[in-house]
N, C-alpha and C positions, 0 to 999 in steps of 0.2 A: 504493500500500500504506500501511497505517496503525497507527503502533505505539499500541502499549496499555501503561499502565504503572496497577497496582491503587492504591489509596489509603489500603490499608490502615495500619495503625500502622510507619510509618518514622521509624529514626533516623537521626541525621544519616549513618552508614556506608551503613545501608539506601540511602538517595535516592544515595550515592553509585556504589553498585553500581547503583544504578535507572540513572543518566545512563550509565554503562559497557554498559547489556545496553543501550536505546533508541539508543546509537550503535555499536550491532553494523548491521551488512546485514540488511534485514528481506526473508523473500521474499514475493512479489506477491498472493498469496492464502492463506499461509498461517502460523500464528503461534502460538506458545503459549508462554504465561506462567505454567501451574498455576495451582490452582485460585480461589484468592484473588484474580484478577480476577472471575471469575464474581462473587465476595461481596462486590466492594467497592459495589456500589450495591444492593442487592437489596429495598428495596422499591420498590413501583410505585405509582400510583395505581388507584381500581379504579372511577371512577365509566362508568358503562356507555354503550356505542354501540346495540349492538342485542345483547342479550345476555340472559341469566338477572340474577336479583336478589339481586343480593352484594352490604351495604353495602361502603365504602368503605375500606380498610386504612388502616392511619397509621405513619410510618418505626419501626422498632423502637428502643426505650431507647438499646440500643448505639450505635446510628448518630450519635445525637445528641448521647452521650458524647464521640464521635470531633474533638470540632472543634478540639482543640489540634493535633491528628497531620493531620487536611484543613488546616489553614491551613498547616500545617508543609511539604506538599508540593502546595499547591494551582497554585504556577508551575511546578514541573514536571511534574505534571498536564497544563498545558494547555500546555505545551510537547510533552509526550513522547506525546497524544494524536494529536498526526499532523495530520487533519482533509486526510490528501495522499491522492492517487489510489489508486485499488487498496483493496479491502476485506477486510479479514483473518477466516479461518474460526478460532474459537480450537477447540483440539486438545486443552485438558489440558495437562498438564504435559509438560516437554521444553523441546529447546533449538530455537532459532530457527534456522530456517536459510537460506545464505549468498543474498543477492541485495538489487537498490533500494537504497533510499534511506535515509543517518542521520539522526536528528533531532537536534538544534546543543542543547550544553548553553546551559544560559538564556544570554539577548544581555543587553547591559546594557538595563533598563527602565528607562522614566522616572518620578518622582518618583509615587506612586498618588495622594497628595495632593491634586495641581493635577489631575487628573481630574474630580475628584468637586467637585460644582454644587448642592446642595440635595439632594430626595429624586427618585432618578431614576425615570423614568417606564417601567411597566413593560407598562401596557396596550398590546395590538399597536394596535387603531385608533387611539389616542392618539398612538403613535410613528407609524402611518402618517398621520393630519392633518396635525402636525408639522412633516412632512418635507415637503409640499407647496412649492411656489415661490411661495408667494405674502407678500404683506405687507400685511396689511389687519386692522390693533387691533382694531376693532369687532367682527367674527365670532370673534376672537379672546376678546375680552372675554365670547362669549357660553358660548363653546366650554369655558372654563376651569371655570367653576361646575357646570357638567351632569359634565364628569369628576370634580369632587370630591364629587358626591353616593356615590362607591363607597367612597368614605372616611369620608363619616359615615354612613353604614349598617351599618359596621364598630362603632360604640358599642353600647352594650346600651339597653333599654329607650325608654322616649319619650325621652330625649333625641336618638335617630338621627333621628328624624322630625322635631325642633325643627331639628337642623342641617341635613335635607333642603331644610325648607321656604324654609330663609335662602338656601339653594344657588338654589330654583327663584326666589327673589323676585328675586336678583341678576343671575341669567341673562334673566328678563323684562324687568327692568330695561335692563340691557347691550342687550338685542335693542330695544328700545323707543326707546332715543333714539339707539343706533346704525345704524338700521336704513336710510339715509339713505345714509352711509356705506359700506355693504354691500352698497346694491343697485350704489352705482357702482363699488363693485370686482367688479363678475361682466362676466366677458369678452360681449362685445356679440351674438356669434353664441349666447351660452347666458340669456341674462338672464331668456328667459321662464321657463327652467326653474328657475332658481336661486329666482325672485320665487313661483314658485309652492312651491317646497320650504319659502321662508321662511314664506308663508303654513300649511303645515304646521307649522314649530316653530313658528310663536308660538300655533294653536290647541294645539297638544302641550304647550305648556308649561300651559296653563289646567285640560287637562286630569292633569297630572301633581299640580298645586297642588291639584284638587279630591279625589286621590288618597289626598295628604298629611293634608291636611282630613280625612278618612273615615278616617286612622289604619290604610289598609292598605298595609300593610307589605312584603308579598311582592310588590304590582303596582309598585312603584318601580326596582328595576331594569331589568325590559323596556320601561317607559316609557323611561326612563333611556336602554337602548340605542338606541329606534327614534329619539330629539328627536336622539341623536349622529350618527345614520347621516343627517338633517336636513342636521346642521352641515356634516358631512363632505360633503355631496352639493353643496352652498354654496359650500362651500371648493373641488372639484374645477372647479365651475363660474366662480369665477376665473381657471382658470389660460387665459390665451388662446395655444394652439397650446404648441408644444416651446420649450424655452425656451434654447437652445443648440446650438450644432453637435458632433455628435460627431467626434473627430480622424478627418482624412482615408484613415487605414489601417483601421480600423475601421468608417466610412462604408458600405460594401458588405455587410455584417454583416448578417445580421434584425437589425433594433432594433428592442425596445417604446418607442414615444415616447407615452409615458403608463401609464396601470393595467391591470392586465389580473385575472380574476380566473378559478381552476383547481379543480374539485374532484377531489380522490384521494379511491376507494376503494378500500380497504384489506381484502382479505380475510385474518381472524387464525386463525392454524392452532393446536388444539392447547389450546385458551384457554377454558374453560368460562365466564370472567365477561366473554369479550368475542368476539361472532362476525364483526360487519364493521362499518366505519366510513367516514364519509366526513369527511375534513377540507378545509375550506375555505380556500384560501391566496389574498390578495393579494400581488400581482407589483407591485412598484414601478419602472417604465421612467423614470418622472423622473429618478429616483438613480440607476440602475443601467440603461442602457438596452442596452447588450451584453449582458450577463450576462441578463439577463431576456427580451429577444428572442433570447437562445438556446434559453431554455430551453421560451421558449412554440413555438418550433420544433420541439424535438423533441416535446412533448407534442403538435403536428397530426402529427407522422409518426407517433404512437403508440407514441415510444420506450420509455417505462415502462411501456405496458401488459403483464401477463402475469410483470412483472418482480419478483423477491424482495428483499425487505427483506435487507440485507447486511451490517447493524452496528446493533445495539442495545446499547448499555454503560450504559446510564446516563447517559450523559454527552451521546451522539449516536444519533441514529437519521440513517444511510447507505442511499443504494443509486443505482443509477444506471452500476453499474460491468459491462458488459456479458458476453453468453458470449464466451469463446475467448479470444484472448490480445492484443485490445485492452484496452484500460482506458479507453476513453471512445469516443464517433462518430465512425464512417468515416463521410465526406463523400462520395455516392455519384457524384459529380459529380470526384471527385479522388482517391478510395479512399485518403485519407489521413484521419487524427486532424483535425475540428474543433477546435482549441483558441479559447478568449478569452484576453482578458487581464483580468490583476487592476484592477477597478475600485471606487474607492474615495470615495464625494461627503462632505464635511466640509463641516462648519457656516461659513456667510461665504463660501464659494466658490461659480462660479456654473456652475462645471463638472466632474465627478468627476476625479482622477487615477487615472492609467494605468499600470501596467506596474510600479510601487515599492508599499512600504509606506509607513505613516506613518514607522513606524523610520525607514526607508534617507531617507525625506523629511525626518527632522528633527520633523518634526510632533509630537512628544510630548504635545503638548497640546491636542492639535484632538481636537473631538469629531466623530463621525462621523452625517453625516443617520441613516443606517442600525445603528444599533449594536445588536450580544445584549445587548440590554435584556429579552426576552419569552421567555417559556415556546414554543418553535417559532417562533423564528429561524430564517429556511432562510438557507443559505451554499453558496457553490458551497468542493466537496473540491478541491485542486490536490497538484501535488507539493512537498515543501518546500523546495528549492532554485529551481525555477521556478514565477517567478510567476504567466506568462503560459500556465502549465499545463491551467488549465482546458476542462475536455470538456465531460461529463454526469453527473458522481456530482456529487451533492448530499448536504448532511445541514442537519439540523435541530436544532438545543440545546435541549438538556434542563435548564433552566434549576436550578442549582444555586449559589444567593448564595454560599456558601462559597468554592468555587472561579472564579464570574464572575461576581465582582460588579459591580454596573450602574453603569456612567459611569465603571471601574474595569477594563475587559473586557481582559485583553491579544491577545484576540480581533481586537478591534476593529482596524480598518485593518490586518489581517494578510490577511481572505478575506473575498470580495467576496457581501456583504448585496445579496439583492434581494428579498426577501419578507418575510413573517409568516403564519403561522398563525392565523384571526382566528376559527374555529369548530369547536369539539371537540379543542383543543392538547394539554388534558392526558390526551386517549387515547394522544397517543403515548407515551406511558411504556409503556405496558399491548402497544406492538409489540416483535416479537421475530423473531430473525435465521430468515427460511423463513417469513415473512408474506408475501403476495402482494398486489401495487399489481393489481386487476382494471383497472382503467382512472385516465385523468387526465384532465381535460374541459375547455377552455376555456368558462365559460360568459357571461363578459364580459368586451370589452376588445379583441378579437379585430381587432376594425378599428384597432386601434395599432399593429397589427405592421407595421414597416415592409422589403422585403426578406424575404418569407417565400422559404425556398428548397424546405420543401419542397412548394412547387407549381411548383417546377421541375422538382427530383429525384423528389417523390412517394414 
């Protein structure tokens, strides 16, 4: 179950009475708070899936008024959001009634300060390159310039195309005398494939510079994307095999030992500017290889499919929380609850932690491979007292700088990151509680799974 607390204008009494009602008994699916949850987020994005033509809305005045009262209770926000098992129907106004789990007035945090590293990266393929196991400068060196071209195309007039072109000359460059370098960091079983991808960026870069040249403007960013999905295919082709053991209790688990990649479509009820979508999510089994070989498990059972959407706030988009009076998978093999454990991979380590927080770890200052950095972050939901709670609800953030900001998250190393959203993220604003997941597809990756059970269970 998952408490809700609105963001509306609170004074210091207000957020007090807020941590009094979030640590009452919240029951397992049902919840109300009046109506001022409903308004505390209420614009959406509106650019389209497959829908009619409605430009795109922009937050209202108010909203934007509001960021002394959101900074004001932006940690109990993301405190008293839950983000735990069980998905709440809101009801309107009323009192909550008795059952589960309280949410902990704030724990001490650590310093936000020592978090925050430059400007943090919020691109999903950016953070999933990133996070790769590899260490090789030179692709690196290529990789950095082709991402900052999204940032000078953000200028106005010729100037974006002047600092386009410096981006492509430096990436040519970088690929040019590092290229050497590159081929000997691609693991030996993949080398033809990587040699041949590079032979694709470096003609993609020729053709991006001739792009620039010609002063069109709008063909720079899908060059853009296809020279990164280059990089990224380069990069994956370093990585030789799994690159660690997973703990021995764990072992027997589905694990992704490696990427895997899922489409959800989404059919949207109710919605005249949006009728269905398919969003594309990378699974990252490197960093998370429990939690993500769970989940590619249940998506060959078909657990999502036909399943409703069960938390839209604003904040998260939830579901995953089944009929009847489970809260996550019966394991047909033991007719008990599936759980994982909380898995958490930090930058410098060479293996995720298990079963603690960064908190309870000390860790205050690790950043995490996987952090809500991006607009559709997917996290697995658990309970807030156990860690090791995790089923099958999942959710996704809604990325909102005010309340989690990046490299800043108090998120982060609390629930366990194994994805991104890397195509059509900002639809999910536009879902709404009684959307229907039609299906979830593995459409690569699928030979990572390692331990699939259900081609045991079925």
């Amino acid at each position: 179950m998952a408490a809700l607390i609105s963001c509306h204008h609170y004074s210091s009494l207000q957020l007090a009475t807020a941590h009094k009602l979030i640590n009452r008994k919240i029951p397992s699916k049902s919840i109300s708070f009046g109506p001022s949850v409903n308004n505390a987020f209420s614009w959406q994005f509106k650019p389209l899936c497959s829908s009619q033509n409605t430009p795109p809305s922009q937050p209202p005045n108010e909203q934007r008024n509001r960021r002394s009262s959101i900074k004001e209770c932006a940690i109990s926000l993301a405190l008293a959001i839950g983000l735990i098992t069980g998905v709440p129907a809101l009801e309107g106004a009323g009192e909550a009634k008795a059952n589960a789990n309280a949410i902990p007035i704030a724990p001490a945090l650590p310093d936000v300060s020592v978090l925050i590293s430059g400007p943090p990266i919020k691109d999903p393929g950016a953070l999933l390159r990133n996070a790769l196991p590899i260490d090789n400068k030179a692709i690196r060196e290529v990789q950095k310039p082709l991402e900052d071209i999204t940032e000078s195309l953000k200028v106005s007039g010729q100037k974006a195309l002047d600092s386009v072109e410096r981006n492509v000359r430096q990436a040519s460059r970088a690929l040019k005398q590092g290229r050497t370098l590159i081929v000997g960091g691609l693991a030996k079983s993949k080398i033809d494939d990587g040699i041949e991808l590079l032979n694709k960026l470096e003609a993609g870069l020729d053709e991006l510079q001739k792009i620039v040249e010609d002063k069109n403007r709008d063909a720079v960013a899908p060059k853009q994307k296809e020279l990164l999905n280059y990089v990224g295919g380069v990069e994956e082709d370093m990585v030789d095999g799994f690159p660690y053991e997973v703990p021995e209790e764990y072992r027997n688990m589905p694990l992704l030992k490696g990427r895997a990649t899922v489409d959800m479509k989404v059919k949207v009820k109710d919605n005249p500017n949006l009728n269905e979508c398919v969003f594309r999510i990378v699974l990252d089994g490197y960093n998370a290889p429990v939690t993500a070989g769970n989940f590619v498990d249940l998506v060959e059972r078909h657990f999502y499919d036909g399943m409703e959407i069960q938390r839209a706030d604003g904040f998260v988009v939830q579901t995953g929380d089944p009929e009847g009076p489970a809260e996550g998978f019966i394991d047909p093999s033991t007719e008990k609850t599936r759980t994982i454990p909380l898995e958490i991979m930090v930058n410098g380590e060479k293996a995720p932690f298990y079963g603690e927080t960064l908190e309870e770890l000390g860790l205050y200052k690790a950043q995490t491979k996987l952090p809500f950095n991006a607009f559709g972050t997917m996290a697995m939901a658990r309970e807030e007292f156990e860690n090791n709670s995790a089923s099958s609800q999942v959710f996704w953030l809604l990325k909102e700088s005010e309340l989690t900001p990046s490299n800043a998250n108090i998120l982060d190393g609390r629930y366990s990151v194994f994805g991104y959203v890397t195509e059509n993220e900002d639809f999910l604003a536009d879902l709404k509680v009684g959307d229907v997941i039609e299906s979830v597809q593995v459409v690569a990756g699928l030979d990572n799974l390692a331990n699939p059970s259900y081609k045991i269970a079925g």
